[in-house]
C-alpha positions as CSV (number, residue, x, y, z in Angstrom):
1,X,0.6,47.9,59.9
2,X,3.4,47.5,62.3
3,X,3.9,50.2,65.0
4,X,7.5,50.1,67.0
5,X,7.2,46.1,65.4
6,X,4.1,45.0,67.0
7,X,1.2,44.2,65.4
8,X,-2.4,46.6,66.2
9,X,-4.1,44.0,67.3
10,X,-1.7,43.3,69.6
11,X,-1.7,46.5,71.3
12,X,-4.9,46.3,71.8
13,X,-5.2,42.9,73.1
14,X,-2.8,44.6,75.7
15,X,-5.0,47.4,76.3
16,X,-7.8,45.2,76.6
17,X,-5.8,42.8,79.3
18,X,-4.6,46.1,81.4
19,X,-8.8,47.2,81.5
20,X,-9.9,43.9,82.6
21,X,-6.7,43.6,85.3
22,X,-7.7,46.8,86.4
23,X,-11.7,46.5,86.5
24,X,-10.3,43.1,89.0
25,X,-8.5,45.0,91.2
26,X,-11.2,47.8,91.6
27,X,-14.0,45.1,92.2
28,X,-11.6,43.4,94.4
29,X,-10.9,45.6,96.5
30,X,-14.8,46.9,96.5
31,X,-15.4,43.1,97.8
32,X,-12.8,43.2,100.3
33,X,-12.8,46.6,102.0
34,X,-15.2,48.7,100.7
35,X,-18.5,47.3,101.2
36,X,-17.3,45.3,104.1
37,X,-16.2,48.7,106.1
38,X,-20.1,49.7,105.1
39,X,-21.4,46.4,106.6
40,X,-19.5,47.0,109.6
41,X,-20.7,50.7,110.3
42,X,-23.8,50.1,109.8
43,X,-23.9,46.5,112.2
44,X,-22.8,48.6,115.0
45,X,-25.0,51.3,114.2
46,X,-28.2,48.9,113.9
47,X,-27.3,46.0,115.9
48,X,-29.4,46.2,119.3
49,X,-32.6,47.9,117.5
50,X,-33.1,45.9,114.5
51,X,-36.1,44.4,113.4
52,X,-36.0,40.5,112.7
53,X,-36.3,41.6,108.9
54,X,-33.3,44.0,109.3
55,X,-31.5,41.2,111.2
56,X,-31.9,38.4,108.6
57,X,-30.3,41.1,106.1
58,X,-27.4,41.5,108.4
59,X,-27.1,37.9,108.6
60,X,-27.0,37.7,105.0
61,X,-24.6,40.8,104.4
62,X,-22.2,39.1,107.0
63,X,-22.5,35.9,105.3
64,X,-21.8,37.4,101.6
65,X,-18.9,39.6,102.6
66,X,-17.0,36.7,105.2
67,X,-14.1,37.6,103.0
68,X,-13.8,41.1,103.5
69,X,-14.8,41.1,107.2
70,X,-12.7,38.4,107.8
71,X,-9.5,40.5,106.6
72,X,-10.8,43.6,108.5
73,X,-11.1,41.5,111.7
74,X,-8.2,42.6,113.5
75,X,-8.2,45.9,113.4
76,X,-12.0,46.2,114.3
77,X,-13.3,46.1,118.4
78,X,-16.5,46.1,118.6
79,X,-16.8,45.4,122.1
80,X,-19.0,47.4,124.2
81,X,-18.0,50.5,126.0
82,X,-17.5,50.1,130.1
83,X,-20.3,51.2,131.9
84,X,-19.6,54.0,134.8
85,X,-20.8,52.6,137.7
86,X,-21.6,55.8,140.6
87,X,-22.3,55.2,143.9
C-alpha cells in the first residue's frame, strides 16, 4: 500500500522515532530541571534540621542530580539572610 509514495511501515517507523524523541526530551528535561528544582527546595527547607538519615539522602539526591543542579547553579543563592543586629 503506498500513501503520498511512502510505504506504512515507514510512517510508522517515523511515528515511532517522533515518540521516542519526544519521551527524551520530556525525561530530559525531568532530569535536568524538574527534579533538580525539587532537590533544591527541599535542601533549603531541610538543611539545618535533618536527621543524619535525612542527610545521607540529600547527599545522595545531590550526588544523582549533579547534572541538573549544576545547570541551575547560577541562578540559585542560597546564602543565608543577614542578621539584624539591635543595639
Amino acid at each position: 500500500m503506498m500513501r503520498d509514495g511512502r510505504t506504512d511501515w515507514t510512517c510508522l517507523l517515523r511515528e515511532r522515532i517522533m515518540i521516542v524523541a519526544l519521551l527524551y526530551l520530556i525525561l530530559a528535561g525531568a532530569y535536568l530541571l524538574v527534579i533538580p528544582v525539587a532537590v533544591l527546595l527541599y535542601l533549603k527547607q531541610r538543611w539545618y534540621v535533618a536527621s543524619s538519615v535525612e542527610r545521607t539522602l540529600m547527599y545522595f539526591l545531590v550526588f544523582f542530580f549533579f547534572p541538573g543542579l549544576l545547570v541551575l547553579s547560577p541562578f540559585v543563592n542560597l546564602r543565608p539572610q543577614p542578621r539584624k543586629i539591635e543595639v
